[in-house]
C-alpha positions in Angstrom: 12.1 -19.6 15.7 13.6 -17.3 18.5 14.2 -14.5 15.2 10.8 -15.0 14.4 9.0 -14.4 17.6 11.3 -11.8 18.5 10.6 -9.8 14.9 6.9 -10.8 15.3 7.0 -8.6 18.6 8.7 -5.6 17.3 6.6 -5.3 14.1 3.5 -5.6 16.3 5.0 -2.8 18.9 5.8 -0.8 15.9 2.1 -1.0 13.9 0.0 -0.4 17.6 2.4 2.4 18.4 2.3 4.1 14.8 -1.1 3.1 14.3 -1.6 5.6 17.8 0.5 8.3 17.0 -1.7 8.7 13.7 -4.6 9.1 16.0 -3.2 11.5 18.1 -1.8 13.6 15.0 -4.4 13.6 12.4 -7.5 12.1 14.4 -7.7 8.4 12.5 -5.6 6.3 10.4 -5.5 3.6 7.8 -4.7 -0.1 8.2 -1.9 0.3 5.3 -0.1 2.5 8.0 -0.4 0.4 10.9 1.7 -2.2 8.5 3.9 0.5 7.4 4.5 1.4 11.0 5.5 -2.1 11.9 7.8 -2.7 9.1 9.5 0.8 9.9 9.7 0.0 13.3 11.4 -3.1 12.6 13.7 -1.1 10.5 14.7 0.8 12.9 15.2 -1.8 15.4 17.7 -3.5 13.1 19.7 -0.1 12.8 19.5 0.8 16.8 22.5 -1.1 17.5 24.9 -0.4 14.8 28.0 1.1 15.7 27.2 4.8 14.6 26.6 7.9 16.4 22.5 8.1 17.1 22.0 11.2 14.8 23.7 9.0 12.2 21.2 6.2 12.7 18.4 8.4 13.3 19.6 10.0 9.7 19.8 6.3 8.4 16.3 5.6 9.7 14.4 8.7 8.5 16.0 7.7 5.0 14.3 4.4 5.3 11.5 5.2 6.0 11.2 8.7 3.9 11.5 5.3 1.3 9.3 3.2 2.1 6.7 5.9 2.6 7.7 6.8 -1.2 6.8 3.0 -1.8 3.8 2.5 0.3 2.2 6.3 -1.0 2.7 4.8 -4.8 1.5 2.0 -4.0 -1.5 2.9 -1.9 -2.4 6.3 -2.5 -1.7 6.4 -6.6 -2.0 3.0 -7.5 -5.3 1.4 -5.4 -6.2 5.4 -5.2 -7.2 4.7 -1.1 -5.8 8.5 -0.5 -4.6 7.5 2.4 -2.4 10.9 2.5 -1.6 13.3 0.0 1.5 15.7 0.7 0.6 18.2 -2.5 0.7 21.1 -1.2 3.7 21.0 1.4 6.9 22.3 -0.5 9.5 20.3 -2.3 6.9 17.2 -2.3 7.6 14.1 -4.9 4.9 12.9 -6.3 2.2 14.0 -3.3 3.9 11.4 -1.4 7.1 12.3 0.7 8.3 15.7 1.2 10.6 17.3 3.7 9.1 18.0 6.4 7.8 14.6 7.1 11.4 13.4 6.5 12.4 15.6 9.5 9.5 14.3 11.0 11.1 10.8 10.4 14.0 11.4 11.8 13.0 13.3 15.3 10.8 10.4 15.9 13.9 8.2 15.1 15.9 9.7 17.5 13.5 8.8 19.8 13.0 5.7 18.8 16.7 4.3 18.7 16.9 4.3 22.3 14.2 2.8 23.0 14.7 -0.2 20.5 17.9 -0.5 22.2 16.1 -1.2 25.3 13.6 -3.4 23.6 16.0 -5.7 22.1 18.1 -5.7 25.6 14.6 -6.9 27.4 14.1 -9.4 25.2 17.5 -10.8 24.7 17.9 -11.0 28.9 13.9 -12.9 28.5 15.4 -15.2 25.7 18.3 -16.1 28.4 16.5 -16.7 31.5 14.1 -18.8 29.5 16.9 -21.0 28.1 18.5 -21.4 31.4 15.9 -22.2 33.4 14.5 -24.6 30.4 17.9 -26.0 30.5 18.0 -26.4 34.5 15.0 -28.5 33.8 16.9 -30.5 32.3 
């Protein structure tokens, strides 16, 4: 249950956070994002701590999530036609739905992001311990 409510958090964290940073950038956003942005977020809290350089992870992250936007733009934007984005007329684009630029886009906000998921999970994993301690001083 611990995994749970700990994964729970992060994907929240991630969809309010993404679901912002759409605001700021293109003035609005779409509820298929603010999922998107959880499960990347989540993503990228599971790569934070693996034992490779943070430009590696970062580069690891951007990939996943250069993926799942692949996914979720088929998905979304071709297949339920919401047109949530359409990345047509950038250069190198696939299919209207990555290109790029967004994938470098990916990856800066990675870089940011790694550190800060490494925080996260540190927070809650010293929360989880006190918790159980003082549940089991109760004891």
């Amino acid at each position: 249950m611990s995994k749970t409510r700990e994964y729970l958090l992060v994907f929240t964290l991630g969809a309010v956070m993404y679901g912002l940073i759409e605001i700021v950038w293109r003035g609005y956003t779409h509820w298929s994002m603010v999922l998107t942005g959880g499960a990347c977020f989540l993503i990228i809290y599971n790569i934070a701590p693996l034992g490779f350089s943070l430009v590696s992870r970062a580069l690891m992250g951007a990939a996943a999530i250069t993926v799942i936007e692949l996914a979720v733009g088929v998905t979304v934007n071709m297949i339920f036609k919401l047109d949530v984005w359409d990345y047509s007329d950038r250069p190198f684009n696939l299919l209207g739905q990555i290109c790029p630029l967004y994938s470098v886009y990916w990856f800066l906000l990675c870089l940011a992001g790694m550190p800060l998921c490494l925080r996260l999970r540190q927070k809650y994993m010293r929360l989880t311990f006190q918790s159980n301690t003082a549940i089991s001083h109760m004891q």
